[in-house]
C-alpha positions, -999 to +999 in steps of 0.1 A: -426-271-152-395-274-130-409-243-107-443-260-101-427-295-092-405-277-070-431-258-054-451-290-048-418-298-024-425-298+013-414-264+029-383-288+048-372-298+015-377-274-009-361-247+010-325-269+019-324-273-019-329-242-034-303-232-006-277-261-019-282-256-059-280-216-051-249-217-031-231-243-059-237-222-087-230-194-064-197-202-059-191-221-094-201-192-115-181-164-094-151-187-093-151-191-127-159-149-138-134-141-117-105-168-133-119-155-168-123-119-158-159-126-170-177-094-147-209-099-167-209-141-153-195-125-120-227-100-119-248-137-123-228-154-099-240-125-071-278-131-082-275-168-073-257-158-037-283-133-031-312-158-041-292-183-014-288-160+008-324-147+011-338-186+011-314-190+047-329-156+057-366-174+056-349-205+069-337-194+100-370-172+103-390-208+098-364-220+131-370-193+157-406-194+145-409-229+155-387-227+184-405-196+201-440-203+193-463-170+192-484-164+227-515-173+200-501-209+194-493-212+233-528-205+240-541-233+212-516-252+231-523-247+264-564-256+253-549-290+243-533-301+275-565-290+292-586-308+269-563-337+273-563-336+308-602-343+306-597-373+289-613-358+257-580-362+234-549-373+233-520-352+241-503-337+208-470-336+224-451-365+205-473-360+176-458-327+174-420-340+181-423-366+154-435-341+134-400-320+141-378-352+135-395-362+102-392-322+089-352-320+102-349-360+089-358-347+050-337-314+053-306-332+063-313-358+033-320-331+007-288-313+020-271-342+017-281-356-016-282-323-035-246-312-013-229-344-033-248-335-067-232-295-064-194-315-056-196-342-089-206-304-105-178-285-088-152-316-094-164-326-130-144-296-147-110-303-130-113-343-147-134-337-176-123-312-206-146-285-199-151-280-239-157-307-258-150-280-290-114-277-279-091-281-307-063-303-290-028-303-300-019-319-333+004-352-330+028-360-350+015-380-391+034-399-417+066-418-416+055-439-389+050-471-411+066-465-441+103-485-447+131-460-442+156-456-473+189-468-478+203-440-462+192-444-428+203-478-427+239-470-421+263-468-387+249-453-366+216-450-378+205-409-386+175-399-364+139-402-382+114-380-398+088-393-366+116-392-340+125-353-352+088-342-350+081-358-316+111-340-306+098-309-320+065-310-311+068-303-270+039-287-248+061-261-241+069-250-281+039-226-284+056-211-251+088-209-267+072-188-293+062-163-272+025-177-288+017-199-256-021-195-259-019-212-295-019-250-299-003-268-331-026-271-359-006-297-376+025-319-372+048-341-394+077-361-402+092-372-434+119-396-439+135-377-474+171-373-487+194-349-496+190-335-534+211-346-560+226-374-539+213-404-554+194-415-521+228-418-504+224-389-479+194-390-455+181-358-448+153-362-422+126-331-416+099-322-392+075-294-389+049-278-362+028-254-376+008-228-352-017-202-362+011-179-361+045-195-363+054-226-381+084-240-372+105-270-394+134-286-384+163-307-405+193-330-402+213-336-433+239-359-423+264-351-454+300-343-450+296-304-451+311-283-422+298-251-411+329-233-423+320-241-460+282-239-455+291-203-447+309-199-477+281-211-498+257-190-484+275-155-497+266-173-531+230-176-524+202-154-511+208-155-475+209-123-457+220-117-420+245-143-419+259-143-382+284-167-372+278-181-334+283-211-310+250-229-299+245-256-277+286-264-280+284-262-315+292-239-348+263-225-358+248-194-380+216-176-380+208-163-416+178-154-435+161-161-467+126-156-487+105-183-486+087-198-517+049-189-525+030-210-540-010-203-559-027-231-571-059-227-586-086-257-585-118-235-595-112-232-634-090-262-634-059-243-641-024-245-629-024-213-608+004-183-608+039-185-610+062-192-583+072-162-561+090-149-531+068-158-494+075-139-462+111-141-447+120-171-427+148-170-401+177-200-400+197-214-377+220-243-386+240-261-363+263-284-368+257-321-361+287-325-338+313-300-314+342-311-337+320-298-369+329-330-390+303-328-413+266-325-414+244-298-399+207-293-382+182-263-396+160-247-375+138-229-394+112-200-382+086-184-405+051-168-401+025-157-434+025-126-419+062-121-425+069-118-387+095-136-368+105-143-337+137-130-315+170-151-324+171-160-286+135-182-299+156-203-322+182-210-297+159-219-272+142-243-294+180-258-305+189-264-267+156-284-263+161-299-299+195-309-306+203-330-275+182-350-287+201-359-320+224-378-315+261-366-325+281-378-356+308-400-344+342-397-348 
């Protein structure tokens, strides 16, 4: 349907069209093949510039043609000034002229009008996500509304679940990763407290998961230096354990199973037992340079069991932690 309406065009219009159209998706389509390394789009993107390219070949043909008449139509012209010159018709000269400024009048238009429909298609793109199916990044859920414990009420107030996972959750952490094709999937913070402290020791958490990488971070803002978290650690099942200095600060990779969980919902069952996950790699900092008490955990795991480089984890506390503020003297 489209071919026979455009056929139906007047030569002067139909021809500046097809050229316009052609030479936007032309240039559209190989710009885009060769950004994506797409050679199958690229191979299209030549058909439409040879299609343009042969519709200005009969353009320009349709020009000289009309500029250097053949010796056939000089002769039909020549009869007409004769004739005219009789007095037995009128002269076709400005009939003809007209003629020429109405054909050139509708080429420009079409050139024009079809010129600024190719530019909103060339510009659209740059402003407009060019996949609606896109997953975009998460953004940080939960704790935004709900009233902070007792804990977080005291002098100065510890940071917040929400404040911790919009820390976390920068364009740049995928990057960081060494994932930086992968977007978050999910994001949250939760305002929780320490175990077995009666509510009295706020213990804020945030966590980014990526298809490959999740990442969590902590504060617990007890009175526990780094020194004696060390010492505990030898009692637990940490493995790795590297003392260090990050961002100012005592810190200490280590490294420890995480937990697996099964539930089973089909047959209404409680599922398997708890056992051992993939390995998740630990750094913990401490929440001031003078290590008074309290520490950060920056925690890196993957279900695949991989993990990241140690430099990762310090590159995520130097973006992190300044962002905590210290424990005052």
């Amino acid at each position: 349907m489209l071919g026979f309406l455009i056929r139906l065009l007047p030569f002067w219009v139909r021809e500046p069209l097809l050229i316009a159209v052609g030479s936007v998706l032309g240039v559209r389509i190989m710009y885009l093949a060769v950004h994506d390394h797409e050679w199958v789009a690229a191979g299209l993107g030549m058909v439409f510039l040879v299609f343009t390219a042969i519709r200005i070949h009969v353009v320009v043909r349709a020009l000289r043609a009309r500029r250097n008449p053949s010796p056939a139509a000089s002769a039909d012209g020549a009869a007409a000034d004769a004739v005219a010159q009789a007095g037995t018709g009128p002269r076709p000269g400005p009939a003809t002229a007209e003629k020429d400024h109405n054909a050139w009048g509708q080429a420009v238009a079409a050139v024009a009008v079809f010129g600024a429909l190719g530019a909103v298609l060339w510009v659209a793109p740059r402003v407009m996500p060019s996949d609606v199916s896109t997953p975009q990044p998460a953004s940080c859920s939960g704790g935004a509304h709900e009233e902070l414990p007792k804990a977080y009420k005291q002098t100065p107030r510890p940071v917040t679940g929400e404040e911790l996972c919009k820390t976390l959750n920068r364009p740049d952490l995928a990057k960081l990763l060494g994932t930086p094709e992968e977007t978050a999937t999910t994001a949250s913070g939760t305002n929780n407290t320490a175990p077995l402290t009666d509510g009295r020791v706020a213990n804020p958490e945030a966590e980014v998961a990526f298809d490959t990488y999740t990442v969590n971070v902590s504060a617990t803002y007890n009175k526990l230096t780094t020194d004696q978290y060390v010492k505990l650690m030898k009692f637990g099942d940490e493995t790795d354990i590297k003392t260090l200095t990050a961002v100012g600060r005592p810190a200490v990779f280590s490294s420890a199973p995480t937990m697996k969980i099964e539930i089973d919902l089909g047959s209404g069952g409680s599922g398997g037992p708890v056992e051992q996950g993939p390995l998740a790699r630990t750094l913990t900092v401490a929440l001031d340079r003078n290590d008074r008490g309290g520490y950060c955990d920056i925690v890196v795991w993957s279900k695949s069991g991989a993990l990241p480089d140690d430099s990762v984890l310090l590159d995520i506390a130097e973006r992190v932690l300044p962002r905590i503020p210290e424990r005052p003297a």
